[in-house]
Structure formats: C-alpha cells, structure tokens
C-alpha positions as CSV (number, residue, x, y, z in Angstrom):
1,X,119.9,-85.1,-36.1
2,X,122.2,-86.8,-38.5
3,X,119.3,-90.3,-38.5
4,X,120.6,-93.2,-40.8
5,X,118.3,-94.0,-43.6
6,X,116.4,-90.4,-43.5
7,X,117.5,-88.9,-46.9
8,X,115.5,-86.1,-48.5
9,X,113.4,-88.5,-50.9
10,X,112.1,-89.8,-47.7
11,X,111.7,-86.9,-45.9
12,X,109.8,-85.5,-49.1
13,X,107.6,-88.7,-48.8
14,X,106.7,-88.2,-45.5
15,X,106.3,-84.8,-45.8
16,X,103.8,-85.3,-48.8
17,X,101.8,-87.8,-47.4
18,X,101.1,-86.0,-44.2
19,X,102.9,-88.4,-42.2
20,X,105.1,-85.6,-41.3
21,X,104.2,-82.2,-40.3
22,X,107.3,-80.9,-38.2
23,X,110.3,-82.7,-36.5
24,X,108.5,-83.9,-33.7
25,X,106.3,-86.4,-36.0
26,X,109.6,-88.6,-37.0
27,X,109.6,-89.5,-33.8
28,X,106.1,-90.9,-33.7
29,X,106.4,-93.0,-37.0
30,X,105.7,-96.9,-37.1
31,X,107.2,-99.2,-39.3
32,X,104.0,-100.2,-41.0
33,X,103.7,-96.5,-41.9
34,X,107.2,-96.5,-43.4
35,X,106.8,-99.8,-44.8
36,X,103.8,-98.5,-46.6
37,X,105.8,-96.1,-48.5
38,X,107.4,-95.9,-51.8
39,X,110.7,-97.6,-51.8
40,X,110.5,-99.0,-48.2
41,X,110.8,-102.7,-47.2
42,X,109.8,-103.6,-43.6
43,X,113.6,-104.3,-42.7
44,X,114.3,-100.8,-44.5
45,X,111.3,-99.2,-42.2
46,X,112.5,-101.1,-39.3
47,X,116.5,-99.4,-39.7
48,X,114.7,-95.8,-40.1
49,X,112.2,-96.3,-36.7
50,X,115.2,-97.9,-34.9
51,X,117.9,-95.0,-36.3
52,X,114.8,-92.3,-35.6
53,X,114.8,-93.5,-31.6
54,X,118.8,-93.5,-30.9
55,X,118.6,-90.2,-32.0
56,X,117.1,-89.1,-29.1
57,X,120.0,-90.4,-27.1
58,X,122.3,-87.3,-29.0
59,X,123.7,-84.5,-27.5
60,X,122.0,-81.8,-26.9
61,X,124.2,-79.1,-29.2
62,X,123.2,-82.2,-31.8
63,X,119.8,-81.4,-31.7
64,X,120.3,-77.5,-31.1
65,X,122.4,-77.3,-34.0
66,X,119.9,-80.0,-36.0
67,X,117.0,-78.0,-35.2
68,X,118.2,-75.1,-37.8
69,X,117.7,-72.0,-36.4
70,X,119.1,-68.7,-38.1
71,X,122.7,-68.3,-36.9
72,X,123.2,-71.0,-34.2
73,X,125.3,-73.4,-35.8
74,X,127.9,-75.9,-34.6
75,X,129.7,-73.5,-32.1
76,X,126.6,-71.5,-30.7
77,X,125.0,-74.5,-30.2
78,X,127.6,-75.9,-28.2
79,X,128.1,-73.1,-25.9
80,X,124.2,-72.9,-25.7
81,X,124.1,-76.6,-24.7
82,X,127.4,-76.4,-21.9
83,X,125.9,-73.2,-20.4
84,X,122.0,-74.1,-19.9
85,X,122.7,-78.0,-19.5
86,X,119.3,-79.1,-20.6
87,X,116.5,-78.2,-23.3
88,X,114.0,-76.8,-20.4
89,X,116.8,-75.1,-18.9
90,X,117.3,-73.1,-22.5
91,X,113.4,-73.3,-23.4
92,X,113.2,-71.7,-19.8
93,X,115.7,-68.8,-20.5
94,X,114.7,-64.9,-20.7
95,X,116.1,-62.8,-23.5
96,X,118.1,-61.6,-21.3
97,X,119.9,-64.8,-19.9
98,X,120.2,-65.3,-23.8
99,X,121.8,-62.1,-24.6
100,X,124.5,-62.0,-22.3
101,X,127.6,-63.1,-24.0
C-alpha cells in the first residue's frame, strides 16, 4: 500500500506484539500504541497513523496489487480494478466473471 514510515522492523514489531494480526489491523492502530513501541516517538507514531489513513484514499489496483495474491501483480490488478470498478464489485464476482479473459 506503499505507507510512509512502515518498514519491515516495524511491521515485525507490530506483528510480534500482537498489535497486528493481518492488514486490516494497521488500519486500527493509535498513536499511543505506536508510540509505545521500540524506536517510536509520538511525532514518528503520529507520521505512521496519518501515512496508514491516506492510504486508504489509493487506488484500487494499489491495494489489489498490495494485497499480494499469487499472480496478480501490477497489470492484473489494473485490469481487475478498470473492469469491476469497486472492491464489492470484485469481492462480489463468480469464478466465472473472473475467468473470462
């Protein structure tokens, strides 16, 4: 989702301290949690929380691609994202709507 400030030693943090279980959690972190982390100021923890909330504002072949799923990358994801239009659209989709080429 390409999210200033979220390298791996973070992630590995967040990850180890339960504050992170999937990709949906980084979206529900507070600053005091980040703060309270190894390596984190408040102004650091501040940048992550406000760089973790414009990512929602991305794309959509952003997130499709960001998501990592075997063999969708940048292109697939595009053409995912201009044919179905929105996430509930594609969530939505049979296998066959997916299959077609």
């Amino acid at each position: 989702m390409d999210i200033e400030g979220l390298g791996w030693s973070l992630v590995d943090q967040l990850v180890e301290t339960k504050l992170v279980r999937d990709v949906a959690d980084l979206y529900a972190l507070t600053v005091e949690q980040l703060a309270g982390l190894e390596r984190m100021a408040e102004k650091s923890a501040t940048n992550v929380v406000t760089a973790i909330a414009a990512s929602k504002d991305r794309e959509l072949w952003r997130l499709l691609h960001g998501l990592g799923i075997t063999h969708v990358g940048e292109e697939a994801a595009r053409k995912l994202a201009a044919h179905f239009g929105s996430l509930d659209k594609l969530a939505g989709a049979s296998v066959e709507e997916l299959d077609k080429p």
